[in-house]
BATI-313639 format. One record per residue: chain; x, y, z of N, C-alpha, C in turn. Coordinates in Angstrom, 1 decimal, always signed. Layout:
BEGIN
cadena | nxx | nyy | nzz | caxx | cayy | cazz | cxx | cyy | czz
A | X | Y | Z | X | Y | Z | X | Y | Z .
...
***
This chain:
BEGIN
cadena | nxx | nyy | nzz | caxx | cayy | cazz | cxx | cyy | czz
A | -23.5 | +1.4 | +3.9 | -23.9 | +2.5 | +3.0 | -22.7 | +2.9 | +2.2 .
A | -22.9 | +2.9 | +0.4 | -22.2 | +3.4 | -0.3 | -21.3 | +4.5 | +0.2 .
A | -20.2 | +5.0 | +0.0 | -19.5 | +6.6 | +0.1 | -20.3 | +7.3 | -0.8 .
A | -20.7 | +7.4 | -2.2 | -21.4 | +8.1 | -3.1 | -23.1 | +8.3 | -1.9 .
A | -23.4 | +7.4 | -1.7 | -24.9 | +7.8 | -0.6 | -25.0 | +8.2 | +0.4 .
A | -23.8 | +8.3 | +1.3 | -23.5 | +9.2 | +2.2 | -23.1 | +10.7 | +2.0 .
A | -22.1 | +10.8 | +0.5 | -22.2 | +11.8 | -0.2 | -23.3 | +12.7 | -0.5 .
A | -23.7 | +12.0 | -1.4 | -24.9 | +12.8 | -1.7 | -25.8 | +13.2 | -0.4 .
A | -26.1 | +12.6 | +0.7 | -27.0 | +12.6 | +1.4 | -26.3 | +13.9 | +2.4 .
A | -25.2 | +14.4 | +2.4 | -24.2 | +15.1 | +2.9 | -23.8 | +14.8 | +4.1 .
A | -24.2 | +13.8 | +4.4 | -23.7 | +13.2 | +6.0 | -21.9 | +13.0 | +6.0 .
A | -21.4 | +14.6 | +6.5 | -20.3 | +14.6 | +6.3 | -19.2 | +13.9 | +7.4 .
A | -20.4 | +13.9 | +8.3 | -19.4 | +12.6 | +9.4 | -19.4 | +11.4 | +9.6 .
A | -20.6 | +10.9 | +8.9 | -20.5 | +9.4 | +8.4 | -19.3 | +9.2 | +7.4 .
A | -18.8 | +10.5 | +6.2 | -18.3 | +9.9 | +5.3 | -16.9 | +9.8 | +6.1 .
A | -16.3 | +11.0 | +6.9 | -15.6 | +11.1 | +7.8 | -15.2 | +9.7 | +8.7 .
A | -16.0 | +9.1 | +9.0 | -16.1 | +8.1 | +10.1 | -15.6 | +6.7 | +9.0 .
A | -15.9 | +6.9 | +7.6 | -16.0 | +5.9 | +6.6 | -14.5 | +5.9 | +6.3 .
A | -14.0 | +7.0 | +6.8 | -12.6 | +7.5 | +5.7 | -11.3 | +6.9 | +6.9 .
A | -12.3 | +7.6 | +8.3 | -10.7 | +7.1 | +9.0 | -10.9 | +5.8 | +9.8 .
A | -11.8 | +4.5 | +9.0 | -11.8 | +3.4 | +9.7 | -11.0 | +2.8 | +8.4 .
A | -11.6 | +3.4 | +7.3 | -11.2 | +2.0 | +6.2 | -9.9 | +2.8 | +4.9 .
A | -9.3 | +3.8 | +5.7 | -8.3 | +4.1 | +4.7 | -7.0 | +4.8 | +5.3 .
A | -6.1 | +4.2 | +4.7 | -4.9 | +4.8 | +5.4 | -4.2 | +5.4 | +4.1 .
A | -3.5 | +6.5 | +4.5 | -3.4 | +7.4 | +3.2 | -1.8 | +7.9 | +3.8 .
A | -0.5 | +7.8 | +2.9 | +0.5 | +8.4 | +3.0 | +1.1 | +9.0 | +1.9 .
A | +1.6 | +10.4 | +2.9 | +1.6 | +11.8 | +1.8 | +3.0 | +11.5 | +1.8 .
A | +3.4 | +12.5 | +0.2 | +4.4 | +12.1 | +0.2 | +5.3 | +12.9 | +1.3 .
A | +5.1 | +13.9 | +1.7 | +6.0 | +14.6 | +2.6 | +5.9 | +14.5 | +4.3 .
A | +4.8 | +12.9 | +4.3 | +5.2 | +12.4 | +5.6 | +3.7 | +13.1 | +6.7 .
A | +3.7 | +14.1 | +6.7 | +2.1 | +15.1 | +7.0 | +2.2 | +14.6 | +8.9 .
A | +3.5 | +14.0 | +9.3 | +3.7 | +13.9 | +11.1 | +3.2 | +15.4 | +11.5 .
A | +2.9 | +14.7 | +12.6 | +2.4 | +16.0 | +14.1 | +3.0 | +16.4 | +14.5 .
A | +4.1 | +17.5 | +14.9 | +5.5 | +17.7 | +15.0 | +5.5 | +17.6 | +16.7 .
A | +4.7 | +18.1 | +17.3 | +3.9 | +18.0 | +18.5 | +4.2 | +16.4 | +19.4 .
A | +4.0 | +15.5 | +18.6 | +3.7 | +14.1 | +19.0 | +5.0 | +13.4 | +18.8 .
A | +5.5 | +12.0 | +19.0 | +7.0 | +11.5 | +19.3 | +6.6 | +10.7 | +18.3 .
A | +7.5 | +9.7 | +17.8 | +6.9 | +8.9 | +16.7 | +6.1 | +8.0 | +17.3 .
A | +6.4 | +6.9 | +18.3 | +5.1 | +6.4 | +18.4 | +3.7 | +7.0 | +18.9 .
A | +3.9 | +8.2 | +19.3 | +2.0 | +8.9 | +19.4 | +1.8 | +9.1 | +17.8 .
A | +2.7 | +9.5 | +16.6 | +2.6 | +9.4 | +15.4 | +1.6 | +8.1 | +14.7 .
A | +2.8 | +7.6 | +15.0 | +2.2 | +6.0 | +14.7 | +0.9 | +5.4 | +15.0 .
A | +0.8 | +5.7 | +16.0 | -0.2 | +4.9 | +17.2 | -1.9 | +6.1 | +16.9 .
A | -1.9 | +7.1 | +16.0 | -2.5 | +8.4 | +15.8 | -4.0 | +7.6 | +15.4 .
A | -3.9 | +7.0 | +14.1 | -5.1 | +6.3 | +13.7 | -5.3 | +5.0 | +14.3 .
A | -4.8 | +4.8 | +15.7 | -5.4 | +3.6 | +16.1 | -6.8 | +4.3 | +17.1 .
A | -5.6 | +5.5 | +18.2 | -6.6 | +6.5 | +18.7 | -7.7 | +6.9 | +18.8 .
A | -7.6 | +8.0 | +17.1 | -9.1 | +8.2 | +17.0 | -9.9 | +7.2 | +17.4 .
A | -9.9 | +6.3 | +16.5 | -10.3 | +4.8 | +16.0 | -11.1 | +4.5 | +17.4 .
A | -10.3 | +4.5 | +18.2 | -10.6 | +4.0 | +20.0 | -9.9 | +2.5 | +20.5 .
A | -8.6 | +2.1 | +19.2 | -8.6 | +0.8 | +19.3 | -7.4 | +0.8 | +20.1 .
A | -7.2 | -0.1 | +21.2 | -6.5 | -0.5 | +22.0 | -4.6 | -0.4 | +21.3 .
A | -4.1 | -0.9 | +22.4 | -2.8 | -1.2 | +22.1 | -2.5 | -2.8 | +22.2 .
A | -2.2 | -3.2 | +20.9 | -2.4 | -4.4 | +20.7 | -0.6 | -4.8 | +20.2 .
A | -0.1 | -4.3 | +20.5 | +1.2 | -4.6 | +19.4 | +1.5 | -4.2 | +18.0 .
A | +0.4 | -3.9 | +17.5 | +0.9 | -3.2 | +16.3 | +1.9 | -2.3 | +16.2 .
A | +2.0 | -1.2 | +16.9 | +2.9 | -0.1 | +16.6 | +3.8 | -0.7 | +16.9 .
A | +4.8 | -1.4 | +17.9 | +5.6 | -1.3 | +18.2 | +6.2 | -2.5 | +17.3 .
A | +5.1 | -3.2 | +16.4 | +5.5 | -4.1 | +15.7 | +6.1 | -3.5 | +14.0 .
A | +5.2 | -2.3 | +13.9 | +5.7 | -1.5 | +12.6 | +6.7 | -0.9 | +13.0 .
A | +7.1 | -0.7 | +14.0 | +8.3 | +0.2 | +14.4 | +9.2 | -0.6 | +14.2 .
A | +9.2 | -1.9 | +14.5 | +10.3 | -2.8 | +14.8 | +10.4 | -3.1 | +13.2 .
A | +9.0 | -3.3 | +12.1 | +9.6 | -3.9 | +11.0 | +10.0 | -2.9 | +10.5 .
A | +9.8 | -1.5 | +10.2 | +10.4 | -0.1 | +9.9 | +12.2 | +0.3 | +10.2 .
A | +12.4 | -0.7 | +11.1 | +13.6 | +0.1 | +11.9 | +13.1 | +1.3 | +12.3 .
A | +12.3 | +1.7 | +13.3 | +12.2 | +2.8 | +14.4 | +12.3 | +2.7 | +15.4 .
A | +12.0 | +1.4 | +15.8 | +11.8 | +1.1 | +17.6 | +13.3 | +2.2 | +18.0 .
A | +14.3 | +2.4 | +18.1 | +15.2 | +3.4 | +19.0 | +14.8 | +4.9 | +18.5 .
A | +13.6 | +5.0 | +17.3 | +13.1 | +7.0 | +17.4 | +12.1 | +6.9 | +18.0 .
A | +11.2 | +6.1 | +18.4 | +9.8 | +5.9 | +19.2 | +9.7 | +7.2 | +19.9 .
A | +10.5 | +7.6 | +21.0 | +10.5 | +8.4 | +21.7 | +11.1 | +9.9 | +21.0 .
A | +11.4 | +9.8 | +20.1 | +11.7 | +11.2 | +19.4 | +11.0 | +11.8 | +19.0 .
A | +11.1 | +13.3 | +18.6 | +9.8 | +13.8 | +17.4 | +10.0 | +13.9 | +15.9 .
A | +9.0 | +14.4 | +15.2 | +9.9 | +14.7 | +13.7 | +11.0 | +15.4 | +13.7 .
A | +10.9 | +16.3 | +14.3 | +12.0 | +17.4 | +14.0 | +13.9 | +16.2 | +14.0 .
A | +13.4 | +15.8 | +15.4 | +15.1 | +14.8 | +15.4 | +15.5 | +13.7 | +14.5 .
A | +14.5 | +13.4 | +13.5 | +14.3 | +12.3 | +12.4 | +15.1 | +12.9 | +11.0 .
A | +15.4 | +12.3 | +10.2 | +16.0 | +12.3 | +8.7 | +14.6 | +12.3 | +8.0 .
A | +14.5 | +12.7 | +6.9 | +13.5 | +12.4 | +5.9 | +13.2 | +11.4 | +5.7 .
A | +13.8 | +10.3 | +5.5 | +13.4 | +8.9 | +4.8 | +12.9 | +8.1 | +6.5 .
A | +13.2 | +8.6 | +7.5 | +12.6 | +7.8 | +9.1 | +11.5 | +8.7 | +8.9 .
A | +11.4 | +10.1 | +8.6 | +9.6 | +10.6 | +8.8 | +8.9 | +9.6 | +7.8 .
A | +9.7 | +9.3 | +6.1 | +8.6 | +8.7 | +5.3 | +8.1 | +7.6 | +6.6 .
A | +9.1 | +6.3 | +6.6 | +9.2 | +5.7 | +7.4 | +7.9 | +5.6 | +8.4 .
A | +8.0 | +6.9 | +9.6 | +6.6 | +6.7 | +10.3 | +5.4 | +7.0 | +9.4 .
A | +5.5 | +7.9 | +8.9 | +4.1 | +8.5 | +8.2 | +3.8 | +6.7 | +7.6 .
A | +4.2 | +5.9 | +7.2 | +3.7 | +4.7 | +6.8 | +3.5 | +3.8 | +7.3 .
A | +3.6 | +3.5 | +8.9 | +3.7 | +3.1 | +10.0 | +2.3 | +3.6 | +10.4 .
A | +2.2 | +5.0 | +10.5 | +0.7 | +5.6 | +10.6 | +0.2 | +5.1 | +10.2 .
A | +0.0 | +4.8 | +8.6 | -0.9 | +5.0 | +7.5 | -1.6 | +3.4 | +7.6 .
A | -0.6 | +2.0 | +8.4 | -1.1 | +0.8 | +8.4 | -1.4 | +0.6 | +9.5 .
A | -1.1 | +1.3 | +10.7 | -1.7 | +1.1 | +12.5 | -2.8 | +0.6 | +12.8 .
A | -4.0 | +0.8 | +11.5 | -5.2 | +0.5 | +12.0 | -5.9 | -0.6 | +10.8 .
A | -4.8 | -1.0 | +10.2 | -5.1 | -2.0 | +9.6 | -6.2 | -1.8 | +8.5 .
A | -5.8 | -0.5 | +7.9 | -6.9 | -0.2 | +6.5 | -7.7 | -0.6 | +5.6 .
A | -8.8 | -0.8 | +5.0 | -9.0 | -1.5 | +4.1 | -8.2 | -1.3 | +2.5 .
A | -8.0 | +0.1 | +2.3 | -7.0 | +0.7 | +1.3 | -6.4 | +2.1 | +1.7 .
A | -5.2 | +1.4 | +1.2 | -4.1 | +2.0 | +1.5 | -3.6 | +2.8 | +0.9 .
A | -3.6 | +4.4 | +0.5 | -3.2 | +5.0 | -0.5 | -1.7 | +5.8 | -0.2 .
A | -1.0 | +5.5 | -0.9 | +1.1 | +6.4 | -0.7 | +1.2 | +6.8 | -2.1 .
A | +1.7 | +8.3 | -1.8 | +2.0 | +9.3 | -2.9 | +3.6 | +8.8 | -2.3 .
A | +4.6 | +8.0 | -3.8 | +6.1 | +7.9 | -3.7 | +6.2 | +7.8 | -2.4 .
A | +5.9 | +6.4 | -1.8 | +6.1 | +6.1 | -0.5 | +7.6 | +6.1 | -0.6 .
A | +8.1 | +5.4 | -1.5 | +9.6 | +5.2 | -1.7 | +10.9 | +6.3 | -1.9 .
A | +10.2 | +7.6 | -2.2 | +11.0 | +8.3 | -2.9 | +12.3 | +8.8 | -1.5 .
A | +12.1 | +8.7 | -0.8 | +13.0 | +9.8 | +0.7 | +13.5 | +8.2 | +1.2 .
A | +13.6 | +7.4 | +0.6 | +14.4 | +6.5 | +1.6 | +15.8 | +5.2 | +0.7 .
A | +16.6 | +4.8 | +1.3 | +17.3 | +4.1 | +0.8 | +16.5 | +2.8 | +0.0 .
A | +17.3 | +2.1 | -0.7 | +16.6 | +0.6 | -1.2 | +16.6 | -0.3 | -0.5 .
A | +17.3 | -0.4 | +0.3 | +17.2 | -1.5 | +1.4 | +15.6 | -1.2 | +2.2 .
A | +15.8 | -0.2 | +2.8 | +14.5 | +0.5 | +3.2 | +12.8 | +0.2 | +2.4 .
A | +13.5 | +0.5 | +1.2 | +12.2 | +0.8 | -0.4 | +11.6 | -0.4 | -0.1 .
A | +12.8 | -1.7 | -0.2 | +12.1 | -2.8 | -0.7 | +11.4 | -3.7 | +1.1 .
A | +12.0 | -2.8 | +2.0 | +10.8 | -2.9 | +3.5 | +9.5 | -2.6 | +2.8 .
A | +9.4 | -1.5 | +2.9 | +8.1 | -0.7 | +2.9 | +7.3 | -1.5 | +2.0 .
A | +8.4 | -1.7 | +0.3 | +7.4 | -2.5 | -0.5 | +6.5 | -3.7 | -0.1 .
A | +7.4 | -4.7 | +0.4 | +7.5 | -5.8 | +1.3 | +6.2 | -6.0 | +1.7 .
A | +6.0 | -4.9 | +3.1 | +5.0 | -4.4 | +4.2 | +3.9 | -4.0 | +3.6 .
A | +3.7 | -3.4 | +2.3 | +2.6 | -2.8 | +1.6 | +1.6 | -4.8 | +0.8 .
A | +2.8 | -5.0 | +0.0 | +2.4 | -6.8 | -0.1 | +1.7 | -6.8 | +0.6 .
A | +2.6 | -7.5 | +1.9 | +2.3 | -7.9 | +2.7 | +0.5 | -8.2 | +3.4 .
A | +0.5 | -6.8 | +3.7 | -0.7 | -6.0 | +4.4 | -2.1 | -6.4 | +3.2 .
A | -1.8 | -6.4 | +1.9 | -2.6 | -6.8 | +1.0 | -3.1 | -8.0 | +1.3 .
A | -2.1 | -9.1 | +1.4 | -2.0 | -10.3 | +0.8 | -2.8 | -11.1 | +2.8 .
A | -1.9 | -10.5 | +3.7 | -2.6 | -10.8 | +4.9 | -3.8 | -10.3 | +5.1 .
A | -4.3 | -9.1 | +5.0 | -5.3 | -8.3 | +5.7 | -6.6 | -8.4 | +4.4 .
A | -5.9 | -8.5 | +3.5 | -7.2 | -8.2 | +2.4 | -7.4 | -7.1 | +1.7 .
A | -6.4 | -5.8 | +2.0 | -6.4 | -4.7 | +1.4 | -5.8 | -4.6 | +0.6 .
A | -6.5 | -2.8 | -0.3 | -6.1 | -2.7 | -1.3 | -5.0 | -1.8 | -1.4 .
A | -4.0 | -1.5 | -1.8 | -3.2 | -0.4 | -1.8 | -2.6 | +0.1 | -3.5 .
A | -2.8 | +1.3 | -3.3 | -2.6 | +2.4 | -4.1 | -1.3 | +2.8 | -4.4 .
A | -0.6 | +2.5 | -5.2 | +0.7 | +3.4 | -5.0 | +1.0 | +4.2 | -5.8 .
A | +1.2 | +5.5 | -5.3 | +1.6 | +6.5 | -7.0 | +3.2 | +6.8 | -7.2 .
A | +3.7 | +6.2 | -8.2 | +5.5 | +6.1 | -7.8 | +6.1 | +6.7 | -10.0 .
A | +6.4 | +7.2 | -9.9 | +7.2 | +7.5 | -11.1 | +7.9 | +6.3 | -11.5 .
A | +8.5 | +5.2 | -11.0 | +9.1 | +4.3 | -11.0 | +8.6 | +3.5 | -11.3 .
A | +8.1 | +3.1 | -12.5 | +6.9 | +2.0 | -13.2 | +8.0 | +0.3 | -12.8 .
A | +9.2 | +0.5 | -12.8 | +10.3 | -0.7 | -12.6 | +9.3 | -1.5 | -11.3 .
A | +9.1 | -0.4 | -10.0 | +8.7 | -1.4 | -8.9 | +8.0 | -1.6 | -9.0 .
A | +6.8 | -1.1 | -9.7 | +5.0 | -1.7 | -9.8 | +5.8 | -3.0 | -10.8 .
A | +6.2 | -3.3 | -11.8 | +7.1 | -4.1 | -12.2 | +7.2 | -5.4 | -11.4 .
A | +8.1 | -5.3 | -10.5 | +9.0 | -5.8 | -10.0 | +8.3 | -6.3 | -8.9 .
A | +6.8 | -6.1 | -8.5 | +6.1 | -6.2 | -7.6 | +5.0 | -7.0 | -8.4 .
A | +4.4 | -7.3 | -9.9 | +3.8 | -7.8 | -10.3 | +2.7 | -7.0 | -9.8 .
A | +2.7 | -5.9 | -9.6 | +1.1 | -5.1 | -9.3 | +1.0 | -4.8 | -10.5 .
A | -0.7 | -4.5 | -10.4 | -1.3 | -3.5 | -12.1 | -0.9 | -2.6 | -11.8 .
A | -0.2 | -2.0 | -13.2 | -0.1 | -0.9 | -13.4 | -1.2 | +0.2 | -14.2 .
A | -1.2 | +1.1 | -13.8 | -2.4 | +2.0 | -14.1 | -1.5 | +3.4 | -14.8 .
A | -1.7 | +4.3 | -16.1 | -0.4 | +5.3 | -16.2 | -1.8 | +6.7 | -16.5 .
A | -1.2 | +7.5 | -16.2 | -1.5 | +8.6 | -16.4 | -0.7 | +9.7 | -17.1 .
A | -0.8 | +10.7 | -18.2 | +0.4 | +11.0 | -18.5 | -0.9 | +12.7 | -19.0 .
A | -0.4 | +13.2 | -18.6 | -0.9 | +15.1 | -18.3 | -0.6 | +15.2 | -20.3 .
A | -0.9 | +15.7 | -20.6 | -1.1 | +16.5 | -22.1 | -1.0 | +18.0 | -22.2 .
***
């Protein structure tokens, strides 16, 4: 069933059910559970979901560099390791599209061109689509993605 026909139809937990199987969404300011360690973070949309522990997390952790904050919370993290998990989150359950507001912007380049990497990646393995909203038209560039611009008036 369409999202617009579930919409309309106002079946707001179908559309719900629609949103958190087939989309992983990273904010720019990370949006962790302060409550939870980074891998319950991580591991958050596998959860709901009901889906086992398969190695994923601890496989994004590892390509992330987090596996030694696993056990930490946000609070003990730098900004650029929360982007870090919050994107770890956002691919745990293997999305169909992937949306990041300036996934890049809170982290080094060494880092950037991880995440970019992993965002590829995830496309090119899984079949998904990802979204990226970046000021930085160079990496959509430099990534051979379409670019799409928007410019406010």
């Amino acid at each position: 069933m369409a999202a617009a026909v579930i919409w309309s139809a106002g079946k707001t937990d179908a559309l719900g059910r629609l949103r958190a199987r087939h989309i992983g969404y990273v904010l720019q300011t990370g949006g962790l559970l302060p409550y939870l360690t980074v891998r319950e973070n991580i591991a958050l949309s596998r959860r709901v979901l009901g889906l086992g522990d398969d190695g994923t997390v601890a496989a994004l952790a590892d390509r992330l560099g987090l596996t030694r904050h696993l056990a930490k919370h946000p609070a003990a993290l730098s900004v650029g390791e929360r982007q870090r998990v919050a994107i770890a989150r956002a691919l745990a359950h293997r999305p169909t599209i992937v949306v990041a507001d300036e996934p890049t912007a809170s982290v080094d380049p060494m880092n950037a061109g991880r995440i970019l990497a992993l965002f590829l990646e995830t496309v090119e393995q899984f079949g998904a689509t990802a979204i990226l909203a970046t000021h930085d038209a160079s990496v959509v560039d430099r990534l051979g993605m379409r670019r799409l611009e928007h410019r406010l008036e």
